[in-house]
C-alpha positions as CSV (number, residue, x, y, z in Angstrom):
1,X,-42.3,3.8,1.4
2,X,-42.6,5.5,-2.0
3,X,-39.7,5.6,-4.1
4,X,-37.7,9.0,-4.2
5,X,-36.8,11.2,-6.9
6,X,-33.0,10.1,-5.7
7,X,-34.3,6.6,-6.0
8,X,-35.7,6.5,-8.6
9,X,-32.7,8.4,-10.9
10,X,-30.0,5.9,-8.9
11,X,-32.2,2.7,-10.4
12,X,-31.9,3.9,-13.8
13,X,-27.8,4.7,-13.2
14,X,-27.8,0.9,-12.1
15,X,-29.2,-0.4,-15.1
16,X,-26.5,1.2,-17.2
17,X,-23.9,-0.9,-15.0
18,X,-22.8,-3.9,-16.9
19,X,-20.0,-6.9,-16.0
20,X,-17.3,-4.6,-17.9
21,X,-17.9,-1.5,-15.6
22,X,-15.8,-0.1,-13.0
23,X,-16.7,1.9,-10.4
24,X,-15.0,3.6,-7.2
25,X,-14.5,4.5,-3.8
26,X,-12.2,7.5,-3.1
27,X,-12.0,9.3,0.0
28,X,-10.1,11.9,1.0
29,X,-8.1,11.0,4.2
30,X,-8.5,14.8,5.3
31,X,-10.4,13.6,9.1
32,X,-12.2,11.0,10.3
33,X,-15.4,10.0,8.1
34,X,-19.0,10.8,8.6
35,X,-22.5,9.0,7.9
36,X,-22.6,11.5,4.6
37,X,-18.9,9.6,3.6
38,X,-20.6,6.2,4.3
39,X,-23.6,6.6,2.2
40,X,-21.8,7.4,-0.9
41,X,-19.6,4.6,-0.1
42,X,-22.9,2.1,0.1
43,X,-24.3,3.7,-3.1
44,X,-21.2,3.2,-5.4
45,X,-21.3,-0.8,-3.6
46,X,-24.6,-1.2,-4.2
47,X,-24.3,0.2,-7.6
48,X,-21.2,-2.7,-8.4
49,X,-22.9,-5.5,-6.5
50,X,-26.3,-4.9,-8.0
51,X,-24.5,-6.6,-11.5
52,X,-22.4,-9.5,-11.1
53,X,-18.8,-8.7,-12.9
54,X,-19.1,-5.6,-12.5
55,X,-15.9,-4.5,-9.9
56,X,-15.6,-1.5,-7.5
57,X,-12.0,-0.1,-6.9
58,X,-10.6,1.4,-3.5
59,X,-8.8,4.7,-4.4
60,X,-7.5,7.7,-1.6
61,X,-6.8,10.7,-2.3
62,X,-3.9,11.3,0.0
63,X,-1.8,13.6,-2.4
64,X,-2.9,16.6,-0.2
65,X,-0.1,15.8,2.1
66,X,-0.7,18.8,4.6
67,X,-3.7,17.0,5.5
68,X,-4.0,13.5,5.1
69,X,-2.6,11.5,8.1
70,X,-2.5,7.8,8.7
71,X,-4.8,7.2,11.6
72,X,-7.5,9.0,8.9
73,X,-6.3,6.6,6.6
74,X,-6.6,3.2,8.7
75,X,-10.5,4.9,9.5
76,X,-11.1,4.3,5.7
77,X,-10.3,0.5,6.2
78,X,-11.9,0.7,9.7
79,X,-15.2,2.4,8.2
80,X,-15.6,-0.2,5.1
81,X,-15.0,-3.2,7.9
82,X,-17.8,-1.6,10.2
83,X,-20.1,-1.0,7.1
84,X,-19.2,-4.9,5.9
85,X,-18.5,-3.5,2.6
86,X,-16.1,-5.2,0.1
87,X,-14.1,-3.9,-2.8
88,X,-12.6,-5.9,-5.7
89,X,-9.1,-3.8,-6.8
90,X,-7.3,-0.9,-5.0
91,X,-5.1,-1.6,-1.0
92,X,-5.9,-4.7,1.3
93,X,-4.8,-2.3,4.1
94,X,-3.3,0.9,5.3
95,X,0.5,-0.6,5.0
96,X,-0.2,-2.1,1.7
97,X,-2.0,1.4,0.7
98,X,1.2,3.3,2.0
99,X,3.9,0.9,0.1
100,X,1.8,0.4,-3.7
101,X,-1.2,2.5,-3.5
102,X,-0.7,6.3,-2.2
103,X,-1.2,8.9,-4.5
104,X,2.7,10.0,-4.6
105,X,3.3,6.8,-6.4
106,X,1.2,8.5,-9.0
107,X,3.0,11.6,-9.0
108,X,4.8,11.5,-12.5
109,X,1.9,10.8,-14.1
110,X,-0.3,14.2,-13.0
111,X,3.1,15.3,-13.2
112,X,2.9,14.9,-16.8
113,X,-1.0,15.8,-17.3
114,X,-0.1,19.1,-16.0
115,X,2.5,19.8,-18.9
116,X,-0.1,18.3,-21.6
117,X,-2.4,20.7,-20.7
118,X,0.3,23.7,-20.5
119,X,0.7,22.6,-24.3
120,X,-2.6,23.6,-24.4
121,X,-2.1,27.0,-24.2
122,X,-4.9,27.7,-21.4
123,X,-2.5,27.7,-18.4
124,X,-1.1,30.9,-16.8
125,X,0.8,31.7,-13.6
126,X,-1.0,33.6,-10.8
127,X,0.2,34.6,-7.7
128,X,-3.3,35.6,-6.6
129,X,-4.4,35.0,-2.6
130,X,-7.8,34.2,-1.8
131,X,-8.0,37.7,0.1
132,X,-7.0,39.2,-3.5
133,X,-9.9,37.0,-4.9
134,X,-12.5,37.6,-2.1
135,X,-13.9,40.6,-3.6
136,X,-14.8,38.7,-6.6
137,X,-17.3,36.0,-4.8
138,X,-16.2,33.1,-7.0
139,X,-15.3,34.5,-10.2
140,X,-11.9,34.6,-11.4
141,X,-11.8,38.2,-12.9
142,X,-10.5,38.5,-16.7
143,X,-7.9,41.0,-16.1
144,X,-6.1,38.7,-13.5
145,X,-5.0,36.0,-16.6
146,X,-2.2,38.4,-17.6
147,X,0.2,38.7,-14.8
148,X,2.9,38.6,-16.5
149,X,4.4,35.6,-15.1
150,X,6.5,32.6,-16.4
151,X,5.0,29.4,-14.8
152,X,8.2,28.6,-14.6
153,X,8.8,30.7,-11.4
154,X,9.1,28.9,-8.0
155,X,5.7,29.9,-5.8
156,X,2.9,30.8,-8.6
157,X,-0.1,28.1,-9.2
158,X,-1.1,27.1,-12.3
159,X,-4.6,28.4,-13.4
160,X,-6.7,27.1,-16.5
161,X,-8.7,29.4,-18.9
162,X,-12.1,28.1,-18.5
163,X,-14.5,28.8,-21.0
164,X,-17.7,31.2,-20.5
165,X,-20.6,29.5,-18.3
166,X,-23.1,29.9,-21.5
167,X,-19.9,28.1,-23.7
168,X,-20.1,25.0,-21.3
169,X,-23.0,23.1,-20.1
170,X,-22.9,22.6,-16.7
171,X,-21.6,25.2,-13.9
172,X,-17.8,24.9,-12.7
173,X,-15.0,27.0,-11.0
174,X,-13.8,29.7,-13.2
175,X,-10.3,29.9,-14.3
176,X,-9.6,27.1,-11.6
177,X,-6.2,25.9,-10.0
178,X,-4.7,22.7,-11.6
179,X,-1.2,23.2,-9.7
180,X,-0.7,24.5,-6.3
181,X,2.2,27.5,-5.3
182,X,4.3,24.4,-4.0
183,X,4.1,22.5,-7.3
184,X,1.6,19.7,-6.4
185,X,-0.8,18.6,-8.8
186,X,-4.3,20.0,-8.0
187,X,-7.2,17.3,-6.9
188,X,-9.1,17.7,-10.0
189,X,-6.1,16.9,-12.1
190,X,-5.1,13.8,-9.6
191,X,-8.5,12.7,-9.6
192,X,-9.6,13.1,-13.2
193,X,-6.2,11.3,-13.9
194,X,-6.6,8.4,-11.6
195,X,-10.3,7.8,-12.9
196,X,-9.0,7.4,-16.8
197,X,-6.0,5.3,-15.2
198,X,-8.0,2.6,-13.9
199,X,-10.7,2.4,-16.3
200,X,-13.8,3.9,-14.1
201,X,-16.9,3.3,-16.1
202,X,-19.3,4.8,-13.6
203,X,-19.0,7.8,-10.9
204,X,-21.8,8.1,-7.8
205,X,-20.4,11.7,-5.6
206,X,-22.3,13.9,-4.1
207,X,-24.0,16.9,-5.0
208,X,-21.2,19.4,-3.7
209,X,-18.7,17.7,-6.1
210,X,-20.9,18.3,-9.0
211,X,-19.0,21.6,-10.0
212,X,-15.7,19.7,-10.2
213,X,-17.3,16.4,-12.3
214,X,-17.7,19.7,-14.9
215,X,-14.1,20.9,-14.4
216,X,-12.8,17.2,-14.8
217,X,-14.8,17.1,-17.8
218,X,-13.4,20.2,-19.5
219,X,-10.0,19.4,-18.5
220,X,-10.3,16.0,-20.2
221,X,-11.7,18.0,-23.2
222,X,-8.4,19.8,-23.1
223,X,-6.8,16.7,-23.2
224,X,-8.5,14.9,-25.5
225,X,-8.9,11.9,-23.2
226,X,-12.5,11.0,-24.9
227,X,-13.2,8.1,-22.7
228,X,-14.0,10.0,-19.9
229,X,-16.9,11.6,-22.1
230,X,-17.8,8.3,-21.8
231,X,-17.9,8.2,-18.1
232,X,-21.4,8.0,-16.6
233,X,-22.2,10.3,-13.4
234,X,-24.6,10.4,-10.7
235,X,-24.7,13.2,-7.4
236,X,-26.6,12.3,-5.4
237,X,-28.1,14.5,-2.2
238,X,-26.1,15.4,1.0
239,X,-27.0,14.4,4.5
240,X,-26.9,17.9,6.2
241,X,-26.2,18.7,10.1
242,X,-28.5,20.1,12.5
243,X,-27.8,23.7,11.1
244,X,-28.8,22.4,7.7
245,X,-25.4,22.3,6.6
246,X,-23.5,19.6,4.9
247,X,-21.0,17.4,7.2
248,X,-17.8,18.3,7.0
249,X,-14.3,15.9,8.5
250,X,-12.6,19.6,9.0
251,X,-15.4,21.0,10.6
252,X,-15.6,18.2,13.4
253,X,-18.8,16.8,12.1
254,X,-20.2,13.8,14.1
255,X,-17.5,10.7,13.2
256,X,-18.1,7.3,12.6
257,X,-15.0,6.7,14.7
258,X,-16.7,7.8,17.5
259,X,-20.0,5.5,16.5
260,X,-17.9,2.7,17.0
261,X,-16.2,3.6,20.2
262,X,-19.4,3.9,21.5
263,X,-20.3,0.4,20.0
264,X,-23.0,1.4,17.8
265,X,-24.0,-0.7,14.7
266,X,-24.1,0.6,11.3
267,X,-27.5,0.2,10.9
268,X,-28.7,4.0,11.4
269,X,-25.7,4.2,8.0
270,X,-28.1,1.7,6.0
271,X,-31.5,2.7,7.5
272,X,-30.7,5.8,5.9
273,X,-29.6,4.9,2.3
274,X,-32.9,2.7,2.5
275,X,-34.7,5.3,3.1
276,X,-32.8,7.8,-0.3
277,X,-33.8,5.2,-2.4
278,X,-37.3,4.4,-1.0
279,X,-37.3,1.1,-0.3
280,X,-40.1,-0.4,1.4
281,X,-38.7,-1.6,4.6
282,X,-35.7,-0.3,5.9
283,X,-32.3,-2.6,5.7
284,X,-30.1,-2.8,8.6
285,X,-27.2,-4.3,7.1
286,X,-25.2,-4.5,3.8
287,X,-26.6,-8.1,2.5
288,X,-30.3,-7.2,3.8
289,X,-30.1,-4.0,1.9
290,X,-28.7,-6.1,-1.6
291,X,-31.4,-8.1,-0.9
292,X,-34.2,-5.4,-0.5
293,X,-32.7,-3.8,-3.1
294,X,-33.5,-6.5,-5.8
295,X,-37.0,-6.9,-4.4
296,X,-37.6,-3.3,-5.0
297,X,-36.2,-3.9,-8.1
298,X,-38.7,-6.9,-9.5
């Protein structure tokens, strides 16, 4: 097998990993995971195991409360069992996760992020729907920042002036929401605030969070939180359906849930990170593929 364009990029990530770096797991518990959940999962492991020291970190985004549920949390423990993949830092289980670990635990914190970066002077209230915004494919129209509205007012979200796309390197949502009409902190706050929390070194995501790596970046650039300048980032492709669309947990996509009820092994999971980084024989388990990983490597 020849070694991928994917491959070869997620090599040269790995040799930036060192004993000191932290990396991360952190799925959203918004429905039962899919193969394309599990193969970001086995590139951030890989990623950690691939230098002793280095430590990987379970993290779930629950703060989305309206859709995170605890059977879709127990599948994140039940998922990393099945795949035989370990973590160094983060909840032992779903009842440890709910008592120390959940995301409300957290709350003052992005709590506080989101009134650092109303000192800012970038956020305004907007009472916009997404039928009001429809017209505008994407773009958050100028003339919508001045509404007139004290953030102050129960039921408005929290936008952030973003900067023109030729003003900023890399694409990301215009004028985007850091603070929902009910007052919770928005996932690219939670998450970008979580990340400089616990020290993450290294990020592996997909290519359809690519757009909000940017927006995390320019809000910590609004912060001043230089370290996650520092922070080093990898997307890496999505596994699509039949329909060549990506999977989707809302959209029913095919569960791993359902894989193990029917008793399947994980080894179509790990057959098919072998075969995104080009390995020359496909692995069928999480020690075979660390193991064919540093032949590929020598």
């Amino acid at each position: 097998m020849l070694p991928t364009p994917f491959g070869s990029e997620f090599w040269v990530f790995c040799r930036t990993v060192t004993p000191a770096s932290r990396l991360r797991l952190a799925p959203t518990p918004s429905g039962y995971l899919h193969i394309g959940n599990a193969l970001n999962f086995v590139l951030n492991w890989l990623a950690t195991r691939q230098c002793p020291g280095a430590r990987l970190f379970l993290r779930i985004d629950d703060l989305d409360a309206d859709r995170a549920r605890p059977e879709y949390v127990q599948d994140v423990f039940d998922t990393l069992e099945w795949l035989g993949l370990d973590w160094d830092e983060g909840p032992l289980n779903a009842t440890d996760f709910d008592a120390t670990w959940s995301q409300r635990h957290r709350l003052p914190q992005y709590l506080g992020v989101l009134e650092a970066l109303r000192r800012s002077g970038r956020v305004f209230a907007c009472t916009k729907s997404r039928n009001d915004l429809a017209p505008y494919k994407g773009q958050f129209p100028l003339h919508f920042r001045d509404q007139g509205l004290s953030p102050d007012l129960p039921g408005v979200a929290w936008r952030i002036m973003t900067p023109e796309p030729a003003l900023w390197p890399s694409p990301m949502p215009s004028d985007f929401i850091i603070r929902r009409r009910d007052g919770i902190p928005a996932y690219q706050v939670a998450s970008l605030t979580d990340d400089v929390h616990f020290g993450i070194t290294h990020l592996i995501r997909g290519d359809d969070l690519a757009a909000s790596t940017s927006a995390q970046q320019f809000l910590a650039s609004c912060l001043d939180w230089s370290a996650f300048a520092k922070v080093l980032c990898l997307h890496h492709p999505l596994i699509q359906d039949g329909g060549g669309m990506k999977l989707s947990k809302s959209a029913g996509a095919s569960s791993l849930r359902s894989w193990r009820a029917e008793n399947r092994s994980p080894e179509a999971v790990f057959h098919t990170v072998s075969a995104f980084l080009g390995l020359p024989e496909p692995a069928g388990s999480a020690v075979e593929l660390l193991k064919a990983a540093g032949r590929d490597k020598t």
